[in-house]
Backbone as CSV, one residue per row, in Angstrom:
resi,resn,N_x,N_y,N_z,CA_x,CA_y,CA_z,C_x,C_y,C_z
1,UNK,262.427,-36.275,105.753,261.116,-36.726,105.326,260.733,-38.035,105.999
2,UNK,261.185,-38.112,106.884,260.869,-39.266,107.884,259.795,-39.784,108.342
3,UNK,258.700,-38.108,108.374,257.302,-38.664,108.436,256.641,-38.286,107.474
4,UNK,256.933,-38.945,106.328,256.079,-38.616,105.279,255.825,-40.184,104.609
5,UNK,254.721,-40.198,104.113,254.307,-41.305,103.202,254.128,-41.200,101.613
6,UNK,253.941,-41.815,101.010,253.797,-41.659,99.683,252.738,-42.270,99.018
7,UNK,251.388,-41.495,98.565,250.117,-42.048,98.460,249.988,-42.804,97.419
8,UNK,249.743,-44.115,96.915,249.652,-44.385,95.330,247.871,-44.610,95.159
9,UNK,247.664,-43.821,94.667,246.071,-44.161,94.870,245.438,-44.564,93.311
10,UNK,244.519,-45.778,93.201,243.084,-45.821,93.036,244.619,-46.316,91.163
11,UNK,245.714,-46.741,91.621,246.538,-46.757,90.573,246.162,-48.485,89.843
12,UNK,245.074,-48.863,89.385,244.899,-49.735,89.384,244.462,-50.262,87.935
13,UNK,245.040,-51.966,87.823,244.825,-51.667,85.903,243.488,-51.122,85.068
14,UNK,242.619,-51.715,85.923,241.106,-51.002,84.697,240.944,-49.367,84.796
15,UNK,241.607,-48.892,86.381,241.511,-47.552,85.960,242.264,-46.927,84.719
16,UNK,243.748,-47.280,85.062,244.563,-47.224,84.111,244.057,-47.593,82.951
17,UNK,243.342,-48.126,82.410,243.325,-48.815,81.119,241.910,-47.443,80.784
18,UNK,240.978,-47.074,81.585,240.280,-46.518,81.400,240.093,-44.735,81.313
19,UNK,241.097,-44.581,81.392,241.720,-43.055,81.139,242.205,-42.520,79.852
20,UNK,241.467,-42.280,79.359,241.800,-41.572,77.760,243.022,-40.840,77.550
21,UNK,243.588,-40.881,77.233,244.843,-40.148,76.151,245.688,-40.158,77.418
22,UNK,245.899,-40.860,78.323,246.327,-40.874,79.691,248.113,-41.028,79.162
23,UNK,248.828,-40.059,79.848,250.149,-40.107,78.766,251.142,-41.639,79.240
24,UNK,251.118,-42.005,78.066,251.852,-42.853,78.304,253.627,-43.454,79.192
25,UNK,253.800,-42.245,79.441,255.107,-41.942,80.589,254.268,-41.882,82.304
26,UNK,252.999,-42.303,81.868,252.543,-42.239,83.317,252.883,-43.080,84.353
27,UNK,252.574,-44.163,84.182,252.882,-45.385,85.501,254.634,-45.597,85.260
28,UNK,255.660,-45.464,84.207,256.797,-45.327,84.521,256.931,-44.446,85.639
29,UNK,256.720,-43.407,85.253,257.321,-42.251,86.004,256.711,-42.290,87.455
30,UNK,255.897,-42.931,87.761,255.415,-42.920,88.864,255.893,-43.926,89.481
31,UNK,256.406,-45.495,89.032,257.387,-45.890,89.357,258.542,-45.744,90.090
32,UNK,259.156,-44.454,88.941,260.167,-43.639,89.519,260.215,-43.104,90.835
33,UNK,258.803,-42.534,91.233,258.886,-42.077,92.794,258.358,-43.262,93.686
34,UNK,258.074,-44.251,93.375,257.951,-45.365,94.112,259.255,-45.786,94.686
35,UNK,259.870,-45.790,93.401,261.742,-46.292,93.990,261.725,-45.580,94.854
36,UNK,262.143,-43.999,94.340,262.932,-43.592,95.037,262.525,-43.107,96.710
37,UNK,260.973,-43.607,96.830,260.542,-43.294,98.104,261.150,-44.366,98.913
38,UNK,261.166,-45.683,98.136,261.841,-46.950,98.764,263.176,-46.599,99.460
39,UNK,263.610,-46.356,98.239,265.276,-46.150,98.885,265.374,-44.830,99.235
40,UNK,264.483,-44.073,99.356,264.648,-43.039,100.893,264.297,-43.348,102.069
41,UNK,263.630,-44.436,102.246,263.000,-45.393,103.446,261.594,-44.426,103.962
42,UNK,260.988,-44.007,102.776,260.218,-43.120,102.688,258.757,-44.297,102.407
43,UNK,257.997,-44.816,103.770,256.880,-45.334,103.275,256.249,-45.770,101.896
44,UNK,255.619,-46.400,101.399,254.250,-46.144,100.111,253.535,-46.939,100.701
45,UNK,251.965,-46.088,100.753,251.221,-46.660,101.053,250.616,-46.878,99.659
46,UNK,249.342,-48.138,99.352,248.449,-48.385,98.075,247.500,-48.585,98.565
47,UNK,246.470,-47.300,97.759,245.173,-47.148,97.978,244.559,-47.716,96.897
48,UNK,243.651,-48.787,96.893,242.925,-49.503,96.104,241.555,-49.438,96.735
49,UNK,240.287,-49.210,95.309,238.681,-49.040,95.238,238.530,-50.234,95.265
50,UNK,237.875,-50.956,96.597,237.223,-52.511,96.301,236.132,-52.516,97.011
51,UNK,235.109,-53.707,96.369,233.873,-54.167,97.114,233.897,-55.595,97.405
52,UNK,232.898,-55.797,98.162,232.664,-57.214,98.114,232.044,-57.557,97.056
53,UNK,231.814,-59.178,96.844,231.063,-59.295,95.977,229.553,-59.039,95.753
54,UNK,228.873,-58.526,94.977,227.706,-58.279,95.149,227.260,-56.800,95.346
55,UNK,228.581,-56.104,95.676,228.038,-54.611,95.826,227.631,-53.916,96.634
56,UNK,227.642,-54.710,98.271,226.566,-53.877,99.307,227.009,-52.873,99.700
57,UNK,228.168,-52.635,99.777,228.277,-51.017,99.822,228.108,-49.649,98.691
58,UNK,227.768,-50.471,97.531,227.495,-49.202,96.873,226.062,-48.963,96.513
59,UNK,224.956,-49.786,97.134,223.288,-49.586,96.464,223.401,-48.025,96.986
60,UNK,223.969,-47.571,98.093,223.468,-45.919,98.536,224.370,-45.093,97.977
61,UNK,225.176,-45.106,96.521,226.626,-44.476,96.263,225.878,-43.993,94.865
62,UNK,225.743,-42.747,95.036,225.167,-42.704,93.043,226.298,-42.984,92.145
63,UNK,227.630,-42.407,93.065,228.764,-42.744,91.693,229.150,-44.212,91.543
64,UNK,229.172,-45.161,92.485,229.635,-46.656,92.835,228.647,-47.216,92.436
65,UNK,226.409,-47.255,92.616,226.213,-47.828,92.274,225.480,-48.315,90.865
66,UNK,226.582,-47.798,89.989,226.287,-48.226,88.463,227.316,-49.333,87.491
67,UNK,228.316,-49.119,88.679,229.016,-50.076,88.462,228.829,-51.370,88.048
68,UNK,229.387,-51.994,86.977,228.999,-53.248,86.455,229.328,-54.652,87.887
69,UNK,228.248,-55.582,87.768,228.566,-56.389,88.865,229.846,-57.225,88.755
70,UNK,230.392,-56.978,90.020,231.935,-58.190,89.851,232.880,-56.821,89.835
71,UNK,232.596,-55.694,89.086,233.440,-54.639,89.166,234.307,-54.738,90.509
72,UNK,235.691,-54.398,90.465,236.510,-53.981,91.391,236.412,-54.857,92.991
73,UNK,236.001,-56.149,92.325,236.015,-57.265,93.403,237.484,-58.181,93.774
74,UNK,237.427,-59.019,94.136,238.499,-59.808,94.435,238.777,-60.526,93.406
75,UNK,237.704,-61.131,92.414,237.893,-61.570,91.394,238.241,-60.959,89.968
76,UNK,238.020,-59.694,90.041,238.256,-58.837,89.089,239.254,-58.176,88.633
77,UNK,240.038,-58.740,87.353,241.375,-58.403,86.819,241.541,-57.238,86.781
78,UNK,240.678,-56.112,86.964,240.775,-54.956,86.460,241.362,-54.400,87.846
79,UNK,241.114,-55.211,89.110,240.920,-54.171,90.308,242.601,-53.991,91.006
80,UNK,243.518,-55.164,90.147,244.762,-54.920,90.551,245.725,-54.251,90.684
81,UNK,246.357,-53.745,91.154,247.744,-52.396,91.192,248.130,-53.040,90.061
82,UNK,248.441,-51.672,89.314,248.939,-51.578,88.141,250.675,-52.399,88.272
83,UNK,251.205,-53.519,87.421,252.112,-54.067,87.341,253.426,-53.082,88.026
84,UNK,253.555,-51.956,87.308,254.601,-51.058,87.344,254.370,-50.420,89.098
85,UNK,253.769,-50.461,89.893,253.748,-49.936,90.795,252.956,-50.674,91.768
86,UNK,253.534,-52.274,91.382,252.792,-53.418,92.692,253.348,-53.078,93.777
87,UNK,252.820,-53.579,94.783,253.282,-53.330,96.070,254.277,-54.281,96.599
88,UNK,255.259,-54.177,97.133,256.330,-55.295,97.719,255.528,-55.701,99.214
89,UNK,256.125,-56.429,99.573,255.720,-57.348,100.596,255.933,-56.699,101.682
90,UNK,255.252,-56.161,102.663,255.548,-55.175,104.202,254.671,-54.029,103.735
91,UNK,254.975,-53.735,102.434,253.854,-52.391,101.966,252.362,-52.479,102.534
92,UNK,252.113,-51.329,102.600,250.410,-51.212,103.203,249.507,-51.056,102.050
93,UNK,248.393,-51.975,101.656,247.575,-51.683,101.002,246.012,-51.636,101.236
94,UNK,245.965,-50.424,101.042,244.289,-50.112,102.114,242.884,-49.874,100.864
95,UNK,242.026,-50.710,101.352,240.634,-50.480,100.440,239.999,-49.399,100.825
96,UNK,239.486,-48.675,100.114,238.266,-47.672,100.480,237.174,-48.045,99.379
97,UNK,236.440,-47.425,100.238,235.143,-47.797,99.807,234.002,-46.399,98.681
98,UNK,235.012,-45.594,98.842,234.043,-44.207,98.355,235.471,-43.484,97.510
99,UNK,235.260,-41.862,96.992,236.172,-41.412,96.643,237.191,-41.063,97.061
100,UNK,237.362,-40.847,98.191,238.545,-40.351,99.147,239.166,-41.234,99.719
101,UNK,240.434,-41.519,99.154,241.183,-42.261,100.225,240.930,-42.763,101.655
102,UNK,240.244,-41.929,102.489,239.679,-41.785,103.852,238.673,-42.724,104.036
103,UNK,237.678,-42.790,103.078,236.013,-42.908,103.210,236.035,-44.152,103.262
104,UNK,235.955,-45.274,103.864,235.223,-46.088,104.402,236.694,-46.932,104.564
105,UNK,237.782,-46.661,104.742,238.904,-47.216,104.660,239.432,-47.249,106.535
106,UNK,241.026,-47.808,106.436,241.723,-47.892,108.094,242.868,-46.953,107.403
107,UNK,242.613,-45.750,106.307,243.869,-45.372,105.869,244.478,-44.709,107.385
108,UNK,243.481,-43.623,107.996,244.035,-42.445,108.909,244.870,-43.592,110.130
109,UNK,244.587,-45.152,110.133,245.073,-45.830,111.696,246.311,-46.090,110.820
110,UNK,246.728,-46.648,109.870,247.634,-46.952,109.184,248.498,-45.393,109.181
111,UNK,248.178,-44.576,108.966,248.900,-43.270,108.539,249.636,-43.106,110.015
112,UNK,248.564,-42.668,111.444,248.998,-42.285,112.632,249.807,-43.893,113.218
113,UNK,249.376,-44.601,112.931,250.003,-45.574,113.474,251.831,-45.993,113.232
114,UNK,251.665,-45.313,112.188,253.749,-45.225,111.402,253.860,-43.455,111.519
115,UNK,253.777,-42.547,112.270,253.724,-41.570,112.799,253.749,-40.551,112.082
116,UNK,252.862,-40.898,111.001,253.075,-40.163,109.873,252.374,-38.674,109.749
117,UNK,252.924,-37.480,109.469,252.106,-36.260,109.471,251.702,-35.342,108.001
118,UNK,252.533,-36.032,107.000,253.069,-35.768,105.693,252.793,-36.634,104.443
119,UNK,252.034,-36.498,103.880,251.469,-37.181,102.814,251.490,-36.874,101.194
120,UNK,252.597,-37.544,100.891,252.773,-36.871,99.007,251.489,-38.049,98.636
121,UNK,251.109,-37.311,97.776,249.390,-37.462,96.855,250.149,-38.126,95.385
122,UNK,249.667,-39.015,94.845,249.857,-39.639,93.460,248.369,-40.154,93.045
123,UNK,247.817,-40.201,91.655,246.742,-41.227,91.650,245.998,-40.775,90.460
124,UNK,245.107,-41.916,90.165,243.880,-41.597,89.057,242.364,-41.604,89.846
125,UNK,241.956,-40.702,89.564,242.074,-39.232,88.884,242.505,-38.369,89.915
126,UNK,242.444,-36.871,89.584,243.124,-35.926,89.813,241.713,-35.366,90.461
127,UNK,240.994,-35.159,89.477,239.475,-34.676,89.847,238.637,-35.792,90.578
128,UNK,238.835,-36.726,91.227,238.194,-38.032,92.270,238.985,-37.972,93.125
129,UNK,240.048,-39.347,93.358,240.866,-39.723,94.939,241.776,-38.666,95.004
130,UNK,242.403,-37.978,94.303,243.436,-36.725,94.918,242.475,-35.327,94.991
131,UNK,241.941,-34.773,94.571,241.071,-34.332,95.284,240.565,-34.083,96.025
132,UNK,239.512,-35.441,96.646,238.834,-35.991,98.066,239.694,-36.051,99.309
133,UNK,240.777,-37.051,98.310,242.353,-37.187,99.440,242.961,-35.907,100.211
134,UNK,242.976,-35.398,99.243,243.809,-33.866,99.743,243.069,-33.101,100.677
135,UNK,241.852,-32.859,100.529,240.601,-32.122,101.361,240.617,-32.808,102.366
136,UNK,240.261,-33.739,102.659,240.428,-34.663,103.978,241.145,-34.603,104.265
137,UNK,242.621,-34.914,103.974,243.684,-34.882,104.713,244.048,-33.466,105.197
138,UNK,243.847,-32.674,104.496,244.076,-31.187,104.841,243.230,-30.717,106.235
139,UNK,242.297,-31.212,106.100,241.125,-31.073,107.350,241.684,-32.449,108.738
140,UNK,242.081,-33.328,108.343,242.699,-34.286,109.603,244.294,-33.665,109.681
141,UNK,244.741,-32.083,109.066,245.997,-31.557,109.397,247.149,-32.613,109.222
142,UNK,247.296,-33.190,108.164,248.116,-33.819,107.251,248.828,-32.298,106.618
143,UNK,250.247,-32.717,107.134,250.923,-31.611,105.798,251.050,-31.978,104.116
144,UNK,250.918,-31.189,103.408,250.524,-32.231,101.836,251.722,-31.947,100.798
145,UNK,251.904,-32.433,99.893,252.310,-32.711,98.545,251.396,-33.299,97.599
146,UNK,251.791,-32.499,96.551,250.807,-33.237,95.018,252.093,-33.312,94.510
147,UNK,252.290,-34.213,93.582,252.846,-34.783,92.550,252.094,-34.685,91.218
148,UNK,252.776,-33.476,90.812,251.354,-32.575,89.339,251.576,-33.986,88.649
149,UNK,252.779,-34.567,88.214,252.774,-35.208,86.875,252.536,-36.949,87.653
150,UNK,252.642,-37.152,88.721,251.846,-38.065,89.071,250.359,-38.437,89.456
151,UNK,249.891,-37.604,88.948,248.666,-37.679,89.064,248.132,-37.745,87.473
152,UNK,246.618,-38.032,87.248,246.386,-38.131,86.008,244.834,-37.901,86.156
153,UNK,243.963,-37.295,84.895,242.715,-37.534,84.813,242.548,-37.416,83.344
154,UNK,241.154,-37.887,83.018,240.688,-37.892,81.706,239.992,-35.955,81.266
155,UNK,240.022,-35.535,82.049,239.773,-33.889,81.447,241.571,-33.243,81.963
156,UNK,242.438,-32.868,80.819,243.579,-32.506,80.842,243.576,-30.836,81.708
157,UNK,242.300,-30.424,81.008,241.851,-28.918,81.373,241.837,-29.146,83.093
158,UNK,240.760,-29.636,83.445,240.615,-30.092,85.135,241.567,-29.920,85.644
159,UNK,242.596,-31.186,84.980,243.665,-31.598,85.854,244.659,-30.458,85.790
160,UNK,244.905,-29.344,85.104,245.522,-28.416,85.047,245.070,-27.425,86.115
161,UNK,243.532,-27.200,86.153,243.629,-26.092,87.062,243.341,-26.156,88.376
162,UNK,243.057,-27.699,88.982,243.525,-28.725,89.786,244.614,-28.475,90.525
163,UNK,245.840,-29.054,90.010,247.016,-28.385,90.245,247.598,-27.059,90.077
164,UNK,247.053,-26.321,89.298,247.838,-24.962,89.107,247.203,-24.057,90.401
165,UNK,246.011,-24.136,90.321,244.712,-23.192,91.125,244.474,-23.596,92.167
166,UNK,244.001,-24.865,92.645,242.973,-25.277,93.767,244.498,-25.770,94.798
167,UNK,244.978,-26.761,94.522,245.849,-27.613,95.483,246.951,-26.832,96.058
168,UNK,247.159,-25.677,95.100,248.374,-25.016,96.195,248.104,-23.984,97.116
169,UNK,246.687,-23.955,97.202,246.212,-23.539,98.169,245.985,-24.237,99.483
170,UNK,246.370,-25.634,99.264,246.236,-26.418,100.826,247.795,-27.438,100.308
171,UNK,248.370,-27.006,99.678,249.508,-28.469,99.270,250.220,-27.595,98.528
172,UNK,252.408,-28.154,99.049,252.593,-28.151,98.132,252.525,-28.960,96.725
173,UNK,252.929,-28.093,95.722,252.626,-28.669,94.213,254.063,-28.681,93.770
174,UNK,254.636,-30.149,92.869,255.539,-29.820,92.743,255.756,-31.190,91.681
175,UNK,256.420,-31.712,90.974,256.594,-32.367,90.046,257.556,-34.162,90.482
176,UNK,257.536,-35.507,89.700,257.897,-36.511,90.450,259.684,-36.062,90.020
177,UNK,260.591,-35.664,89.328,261.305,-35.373,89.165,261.755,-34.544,90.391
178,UNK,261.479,-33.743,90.200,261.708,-32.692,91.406,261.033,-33.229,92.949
179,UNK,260.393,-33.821,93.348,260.719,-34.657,94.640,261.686,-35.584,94.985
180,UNK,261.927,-36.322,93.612,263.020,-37.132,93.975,264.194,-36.489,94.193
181,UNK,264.400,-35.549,93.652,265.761,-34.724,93.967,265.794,-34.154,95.254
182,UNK,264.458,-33.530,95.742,264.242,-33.318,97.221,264.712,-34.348,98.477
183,UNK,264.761,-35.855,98.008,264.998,-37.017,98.655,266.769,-37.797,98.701
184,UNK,267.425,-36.536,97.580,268.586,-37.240,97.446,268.957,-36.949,98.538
């Protein structure tokens, strides 16, 4: 798995905080494949939603521009990687600007640039950045992984047929338990 990366996306505290019944074994366990991507010498990249201040990239965004001002700025407590899955120092952490990992970001120079062809998917939501992520990447011929139980959204239903239905049709699907064992 040498060229593979490990996506942590959009894992950030106000999202986190803003996800209903969001199970509480979530950001542990996702943790868990953070390690163990570490000590497989298995990349993580962190995908974080930011603006400048003021918003100018989202007046043309119907979903971005309703956003409260200051939202997901530099100053904004909410916009930080979630404690449990900060980034260490050398880690890559890339802004985008829209739903997809891709969209207005340097993710794809960062990805080809560490020769990467292989991309395990983590993130909130399931139905937004893994989603978007996966479609794009599937179309820039990224080989994929989802991480069902690393991922999360606020419709449980979605996120079920998300993973059960849609993603293993372009990705494998497969659980954070069971990748890490793939890595021993």
């Amino acid at each position: 798995m040498t060229n593979s990366a490990l996506l942590v996306m959009d894992v950030q505290k106000g999202i986190v905080d803003r996800v209903p019944d969001l199970d509480p074994d979530y950001t542990p366990r996702l943790a868990r494949a953070v390690a163990a991507a570490r000590t497989a010498g298995v990349p993580v990249v962190h995908v974080v939603i930011g603006f400048r201040r003021g918003h100018p990239e989202t007046r043309s965004s119907q979903v971005f521009s309703a956003l409260p001002d200051g939202a997901f700025t530099d100053d904004d407590p909410g916009a930080v990687i979630h404690p449990d899955v900060a980034p260490r120092p050398g880690e890559s952490v890339v802004t985008k600007k829209r739903v997809s990992a891709f969209a207005g970001s340097d993710l794809d120079l960062v990805l080809r640039g560490g020769g990467i062809d292989r991309l395990v998917l983590t993130g909130l939501a399931t139905s937004g950045v893994v989603l978007s992520t996966l479609r794009q990447a599937a179309d820039l011929d990224f080989r994929l992984t989802v991480l069902s139980d690393g991922c999360g959204d606020a419709d449980a239903e979605v996120h079920r047929v998300l993973t059960e239905k849609v993603f293993p049709r372009q990705a494998e699907v497969t659980t954070v338990d069971a990748w890490i064992s793939e890595l021993g």
